[in-house]
C-alpha positions as CSV (number, residue, x, y, z in Angstrom):
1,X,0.0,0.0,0.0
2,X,1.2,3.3,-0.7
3,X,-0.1,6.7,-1.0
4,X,1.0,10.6,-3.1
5,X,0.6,13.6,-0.4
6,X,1.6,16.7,-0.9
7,X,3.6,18.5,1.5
8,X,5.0,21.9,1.2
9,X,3.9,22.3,-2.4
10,X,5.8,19.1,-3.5
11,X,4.8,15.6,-4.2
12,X,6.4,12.6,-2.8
13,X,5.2,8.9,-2.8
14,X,4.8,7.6,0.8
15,X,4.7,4.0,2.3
16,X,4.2,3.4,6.1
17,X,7.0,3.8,8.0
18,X,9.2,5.3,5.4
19,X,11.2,8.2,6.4
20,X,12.2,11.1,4.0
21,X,13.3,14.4,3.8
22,X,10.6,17.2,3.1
23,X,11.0,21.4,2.5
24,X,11.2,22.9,6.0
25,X,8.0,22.5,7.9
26,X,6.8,24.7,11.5
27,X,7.0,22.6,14.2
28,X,8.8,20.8,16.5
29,X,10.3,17.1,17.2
30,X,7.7,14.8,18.1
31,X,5.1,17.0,16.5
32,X,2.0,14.9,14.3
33,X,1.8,15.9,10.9
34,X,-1.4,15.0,8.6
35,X,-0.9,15.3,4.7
36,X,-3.1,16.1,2.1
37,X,-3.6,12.7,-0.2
38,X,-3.6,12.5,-3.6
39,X,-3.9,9.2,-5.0
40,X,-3.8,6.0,-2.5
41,X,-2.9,2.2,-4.2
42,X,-4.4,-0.3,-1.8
43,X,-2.9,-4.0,-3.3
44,X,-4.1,-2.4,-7.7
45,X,-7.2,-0.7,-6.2
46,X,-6.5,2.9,-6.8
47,X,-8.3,5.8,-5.7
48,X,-8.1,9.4,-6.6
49,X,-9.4,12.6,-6.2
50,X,-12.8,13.2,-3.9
51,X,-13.0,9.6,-3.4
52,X,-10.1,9.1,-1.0
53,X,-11.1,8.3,2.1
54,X,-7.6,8.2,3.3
55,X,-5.6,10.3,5.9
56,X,-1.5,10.1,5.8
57,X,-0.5,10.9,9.2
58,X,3.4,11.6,10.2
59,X,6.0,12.7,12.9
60,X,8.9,15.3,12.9
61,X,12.0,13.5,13.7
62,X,14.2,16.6,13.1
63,X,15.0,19.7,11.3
64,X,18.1,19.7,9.2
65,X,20.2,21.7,6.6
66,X,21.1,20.4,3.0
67,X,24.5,20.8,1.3
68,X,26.2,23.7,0.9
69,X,25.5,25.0,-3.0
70,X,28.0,27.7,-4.0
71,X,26.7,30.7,-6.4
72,X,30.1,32.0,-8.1
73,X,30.2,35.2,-10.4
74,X,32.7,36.5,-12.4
75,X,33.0,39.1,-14.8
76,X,36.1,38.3,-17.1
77,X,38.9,40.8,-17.7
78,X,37.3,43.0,-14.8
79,X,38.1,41.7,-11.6
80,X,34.9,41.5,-10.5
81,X,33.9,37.7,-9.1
82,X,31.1,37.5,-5.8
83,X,31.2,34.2,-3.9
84,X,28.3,32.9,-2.2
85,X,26.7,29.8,-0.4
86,X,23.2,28.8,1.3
87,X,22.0,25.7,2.7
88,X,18.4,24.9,2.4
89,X,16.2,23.9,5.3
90,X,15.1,20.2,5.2
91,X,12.5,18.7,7.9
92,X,13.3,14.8,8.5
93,X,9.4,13.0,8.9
94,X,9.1,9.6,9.4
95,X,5.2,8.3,8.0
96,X,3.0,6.4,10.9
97,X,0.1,5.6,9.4
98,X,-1.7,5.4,6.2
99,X,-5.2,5.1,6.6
């Protein structure tokens, strides 16, 4: 059995108690998370759209940062190059239930 939610604007295909990384949600560890449900396969019988009956439900484990991605300029002959880095905010959610 496995389900598509959509968290934080992004789609991901869920199983129960698979863990993934998803864009930076509010909260804290231990918090519940519910998901909105988009297509559920229960052993080939699908269901989409208004006839889900089906709630995702999942737990924060922890907040995280991604790599470091580097944004390098240069302007040739000029001596004009700007270096600089961010690391995105990742939240770590681990899926409990699939109902």
């Amino acid at each position: 059995m496995f389900a598509v939610v959509k968290i934080a604007g992004q789609q991901f295909k869920v199983t129960k108690d698979q863990t993934l990384y998803v864009p930076h949600l509010e909260g804290k560890a231990g918090d519940k998370v519910e998901a909105e449900v988009l297509l559920v396969d229960n052993d080939g019988k699908l269901s989409i759209g208004e006839a889900i009956k089906a709630k995702v439900k999942a737990e924060i484990v922890d907040h995280v940062k991604g790599d470091t991605v580097i944004a390098y300029k240069q302007k040739r002959r000029k001596g004009f190059h700007k270096k600089k880095g961010h690391r995105t905010a990742y939240t770590k959610i681990k899926v409990t239930d699939i109902k």
